[in-house]
C-alpha positions as CSV (number, residue, x, y, z in Angstrom):
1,X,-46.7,-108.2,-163.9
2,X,-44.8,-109.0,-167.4
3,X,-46.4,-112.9,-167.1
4,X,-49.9,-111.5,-166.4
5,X,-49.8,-109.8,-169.8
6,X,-48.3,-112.3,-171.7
7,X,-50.8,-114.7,-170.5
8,X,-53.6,-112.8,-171.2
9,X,-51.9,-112.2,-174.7
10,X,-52.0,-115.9,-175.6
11,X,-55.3,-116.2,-174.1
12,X,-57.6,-114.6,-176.5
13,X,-55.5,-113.4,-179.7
14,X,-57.9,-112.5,-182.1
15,X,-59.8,-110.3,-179.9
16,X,-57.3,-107.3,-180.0
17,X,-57.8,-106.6,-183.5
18,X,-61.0,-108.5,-184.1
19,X,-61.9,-111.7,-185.8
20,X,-59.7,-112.8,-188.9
21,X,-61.1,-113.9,-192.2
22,X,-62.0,-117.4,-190.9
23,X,-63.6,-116.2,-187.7
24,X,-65.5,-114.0,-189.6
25,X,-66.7,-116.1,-192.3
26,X,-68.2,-118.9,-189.7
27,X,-69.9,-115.8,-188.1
28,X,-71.4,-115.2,-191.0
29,X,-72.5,-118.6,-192.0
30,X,-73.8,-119.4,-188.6
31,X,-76.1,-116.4,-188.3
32,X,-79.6,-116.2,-189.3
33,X,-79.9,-112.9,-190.7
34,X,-77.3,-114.4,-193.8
35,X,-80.3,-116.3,-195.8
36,X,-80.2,-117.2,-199.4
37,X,-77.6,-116.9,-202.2
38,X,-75.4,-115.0,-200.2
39,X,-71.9,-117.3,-199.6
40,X,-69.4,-116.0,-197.3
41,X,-66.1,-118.4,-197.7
42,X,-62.8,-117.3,-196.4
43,X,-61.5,-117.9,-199.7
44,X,-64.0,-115.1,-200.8
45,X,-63.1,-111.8,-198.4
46,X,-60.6,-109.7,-198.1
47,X,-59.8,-106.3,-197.4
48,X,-60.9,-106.6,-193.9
49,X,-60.3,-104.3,-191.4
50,X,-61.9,-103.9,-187.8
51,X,-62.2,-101.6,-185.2
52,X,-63.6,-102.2,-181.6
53,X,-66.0,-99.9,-180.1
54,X,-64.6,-98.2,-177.2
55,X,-67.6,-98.5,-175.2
56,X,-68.1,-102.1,-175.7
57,X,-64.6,-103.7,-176.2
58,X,-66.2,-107.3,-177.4
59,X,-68.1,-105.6,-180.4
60,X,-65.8,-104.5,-183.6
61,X,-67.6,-102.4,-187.0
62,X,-65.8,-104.3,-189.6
63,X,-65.2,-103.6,-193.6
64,X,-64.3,-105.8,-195.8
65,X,-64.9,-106.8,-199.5
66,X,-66.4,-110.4,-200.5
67,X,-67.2,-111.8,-203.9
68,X,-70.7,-111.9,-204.6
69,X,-72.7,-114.1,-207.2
70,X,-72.7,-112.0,-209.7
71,X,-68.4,-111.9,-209.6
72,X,-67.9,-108.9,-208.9
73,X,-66.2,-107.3,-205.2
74,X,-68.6,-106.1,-203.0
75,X,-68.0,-104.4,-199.8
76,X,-69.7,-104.9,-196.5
77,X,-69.7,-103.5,-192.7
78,X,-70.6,-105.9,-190.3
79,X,-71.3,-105.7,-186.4
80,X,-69.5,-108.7,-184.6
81,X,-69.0,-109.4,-181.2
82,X,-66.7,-111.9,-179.2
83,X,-69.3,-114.3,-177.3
84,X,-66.8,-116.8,-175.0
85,X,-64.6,-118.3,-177.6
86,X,-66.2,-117.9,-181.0
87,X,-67.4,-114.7,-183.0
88,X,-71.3,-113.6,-183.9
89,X,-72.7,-111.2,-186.3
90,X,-74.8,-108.8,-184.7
91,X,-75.3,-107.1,-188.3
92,X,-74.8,-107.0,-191.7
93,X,-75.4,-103.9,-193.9
């Protein structure tokens, strides 16, 4: 029982508390709904914080606060979900 949990620990990490600031920056550079001047880098979010939805254990509401073009902090939710090994935005505010 103890190695059943430990394995399924090491197998997928990020997924108990969501993806981190790189997962969720290549999220949101890969969708299509993130057009134009808006930049998400890792080096450009923080304060993010994630909670899964109880019904859907894959999908996580996430706030955090990125820089935007005109310097200042900006905050943000986000709907992301775990697809196989990599994260996807299913939406922006």
């Amino acid at each position: 029982m103890l190695l059943l949990t430990i394995a399924v620990g090491v197998t997928a990490p990020s997924a108990a508390s969501g993806p981190s600031g790189a997962e969720l920056a290549a999220a949101l550079q890969a969708a299509p709904q993130v057009a134009g001047p808006v930049s998400f880098r890792t080096d450009t979010i923080r304060s993010l914080r994630c909670r899964a939805f109880e019904e859907e254990p894959t999908e996580y509401r996430c706030r955090f606060k990125a820089w935007d073009a005109q310097g200042r902090w900006k905050r943000h939710l986000v709907i992301v979900a775990l697809d196989k090994d990599k994260w996807v935005l299913l939406s922006l505010d």
